[in-house]
C-alpha positions in Angstrom: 0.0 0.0 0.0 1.2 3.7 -0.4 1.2 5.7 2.0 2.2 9.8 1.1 6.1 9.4 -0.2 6.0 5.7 1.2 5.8 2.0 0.3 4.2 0.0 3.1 4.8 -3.4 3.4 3.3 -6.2 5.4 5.5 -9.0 5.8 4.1 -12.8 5.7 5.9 -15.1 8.6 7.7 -18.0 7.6 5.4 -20.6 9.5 2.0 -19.8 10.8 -0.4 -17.0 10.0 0.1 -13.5 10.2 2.9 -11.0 9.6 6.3 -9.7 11.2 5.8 -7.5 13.9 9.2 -5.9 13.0 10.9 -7.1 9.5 14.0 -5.6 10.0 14.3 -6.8 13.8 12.6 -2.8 15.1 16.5 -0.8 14.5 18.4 -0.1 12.2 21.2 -2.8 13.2 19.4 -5.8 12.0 20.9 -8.4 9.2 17.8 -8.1 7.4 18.0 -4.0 7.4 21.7 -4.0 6.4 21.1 -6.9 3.9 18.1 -4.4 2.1 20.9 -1.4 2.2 23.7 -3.1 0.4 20.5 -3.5 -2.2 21.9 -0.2 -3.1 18.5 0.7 -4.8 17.6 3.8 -6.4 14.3 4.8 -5.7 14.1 3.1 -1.7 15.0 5.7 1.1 14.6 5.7 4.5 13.0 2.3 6.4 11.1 1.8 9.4 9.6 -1.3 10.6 8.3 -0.6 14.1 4.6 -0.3 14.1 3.5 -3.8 12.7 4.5 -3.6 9.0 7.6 -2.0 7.0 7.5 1.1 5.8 10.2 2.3 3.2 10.3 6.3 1.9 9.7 6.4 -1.9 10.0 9.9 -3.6 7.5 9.0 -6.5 3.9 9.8 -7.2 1.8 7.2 -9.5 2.0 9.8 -12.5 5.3 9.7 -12.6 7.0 8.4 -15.5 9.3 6.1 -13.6 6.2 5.2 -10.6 5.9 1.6 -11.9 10.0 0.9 -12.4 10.1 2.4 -8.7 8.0 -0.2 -7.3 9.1 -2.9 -9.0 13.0 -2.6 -7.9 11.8 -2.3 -4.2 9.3 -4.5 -4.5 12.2 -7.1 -5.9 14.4 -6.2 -3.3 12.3 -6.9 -0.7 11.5 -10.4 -2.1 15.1 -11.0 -2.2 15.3 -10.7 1.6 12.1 -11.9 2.3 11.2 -14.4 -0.2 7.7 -15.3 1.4 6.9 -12.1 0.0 7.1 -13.2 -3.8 4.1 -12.8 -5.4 3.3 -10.0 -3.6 -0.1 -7.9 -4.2 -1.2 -4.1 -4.0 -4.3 -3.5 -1.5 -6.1 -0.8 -0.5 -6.2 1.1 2.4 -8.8 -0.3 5.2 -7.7 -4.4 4.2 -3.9 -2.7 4.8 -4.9 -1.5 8.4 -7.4 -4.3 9.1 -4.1 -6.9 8.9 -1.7 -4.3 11.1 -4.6 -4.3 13.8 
């Protein structure tokens, strides 16, 4: 889901139901946080994972030109560390907040 000049992200767990409380481990000194930042990717910027679900800053609106690139390389990155998140879907807002309640 976006949220104004972010991507948020719920994260699946491995085994059971439900999603990661805190994907990249709630600082910014987790393996899965420095793992995303040797990613190196363009259009990702500043992470936080505290509040039930990953958000990552993203400078781009849906007009622009490159919108759809953007989401793609983050949306492959995160795959790449989390790989229960392949096949990943966009949702709207109230099913986003009704799955972080």
């Amino acid at each position: 889901m976006r949220i104004h000049k972010s991507i948020s992200i719920l994260v699946p767990k491995i085994n059971g139901k439900g999603y990661l409380k805190s994907p990249f481990g709630g600082h910014y000194c987790g393996k899965k946080y420095i793992e995303f930042c040797k990613l190196n990717l363009t259009f990702a910027g500043t992470c936080v994972d505290i509040d039930g679900y990953l958000s990552i800053g993203f400078g781009l609106n849906s007009w622009d030109e490159k919108y759809k690139e953007g989401i793609k390389e983050v949306m492959n990155g995160i795959v790449e560390i989390f790989p229960q998140c392949k096949g990943y879907e966009e949702i709207d807002s109230p099913t986003f907040w009704g799955h972080v309640k």
